[in-house]
C-alpha positions in Angstrom: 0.0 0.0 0.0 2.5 2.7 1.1 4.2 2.1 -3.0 0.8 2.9 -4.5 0.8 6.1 -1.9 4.2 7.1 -2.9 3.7 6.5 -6.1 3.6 9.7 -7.5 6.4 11.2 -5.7 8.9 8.2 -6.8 7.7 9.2 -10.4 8.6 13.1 -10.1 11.8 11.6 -8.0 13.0 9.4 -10.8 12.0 11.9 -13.9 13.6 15.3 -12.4 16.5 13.1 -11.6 16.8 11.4 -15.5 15.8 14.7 -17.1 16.4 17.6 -15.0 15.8 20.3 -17.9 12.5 18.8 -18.6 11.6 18.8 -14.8 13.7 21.7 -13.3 11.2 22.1 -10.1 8.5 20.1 -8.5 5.6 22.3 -9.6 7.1 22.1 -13.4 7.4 18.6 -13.1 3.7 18.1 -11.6 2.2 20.4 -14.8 4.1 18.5 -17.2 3.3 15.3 -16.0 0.1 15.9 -15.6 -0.7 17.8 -18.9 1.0 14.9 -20.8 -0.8 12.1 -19.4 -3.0 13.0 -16.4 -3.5 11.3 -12.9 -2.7 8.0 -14.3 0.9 9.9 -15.5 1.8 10.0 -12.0 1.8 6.0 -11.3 4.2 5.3 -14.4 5.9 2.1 -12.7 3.8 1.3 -10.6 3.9 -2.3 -11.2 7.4 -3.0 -11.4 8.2 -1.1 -8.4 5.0 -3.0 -6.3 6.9 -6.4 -8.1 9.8 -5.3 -6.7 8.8 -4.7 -3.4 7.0 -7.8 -3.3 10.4 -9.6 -4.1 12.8 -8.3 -1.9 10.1 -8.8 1.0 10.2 -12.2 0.0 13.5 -12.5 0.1 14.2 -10.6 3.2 11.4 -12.6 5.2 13.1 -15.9 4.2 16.1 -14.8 5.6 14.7 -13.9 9.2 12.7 -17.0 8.8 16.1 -18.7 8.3 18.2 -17.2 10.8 15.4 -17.6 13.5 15.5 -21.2 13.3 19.1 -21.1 13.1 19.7 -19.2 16.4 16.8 -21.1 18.3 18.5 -24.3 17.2 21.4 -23.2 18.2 20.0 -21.9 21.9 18.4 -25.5 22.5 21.6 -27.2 22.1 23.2 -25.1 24.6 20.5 -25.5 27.1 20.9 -29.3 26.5 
């Protein structure tokens, strides 16, 4: 949820920071966004980065899920 919120700021991030003569300031870059393609202009990516997201939480929760297990192994056999 918070990607779709921030959506429209990672968009004006990314494209002042790819063409900064097209987007010199945040109020340019909001007009020209939004006279070339609307609201919808503004959640460009969305999908890729809500993919992405999606991914590296994946990944990062099997990790902790990993190293969990492998500390509270770990604990038992010392206790034993």
């Amino acid at each position: 949820m918070s990607t779709l919120v921030t959506a429209p700021f990672d968009t004006l991030k990314t494209k002042r920071q790819l063409k900064p003569t097209l987007y010199p300031s945040m109020a340019v870059g909001i007009r020209r966004i939004y006279a070339s393609k609307g609201v919808l202009g503004f959640f460009d990516g969305v999908s890729l980065r809500m993919t992405r997201k999606a991914g590296s939480s994946a990944i990062a929760w099997s990790v902790y899920e990993a190293l969990v297990r492998l500390f509270t192994r770990r604990q038992h056999r010392s206790l034993a």
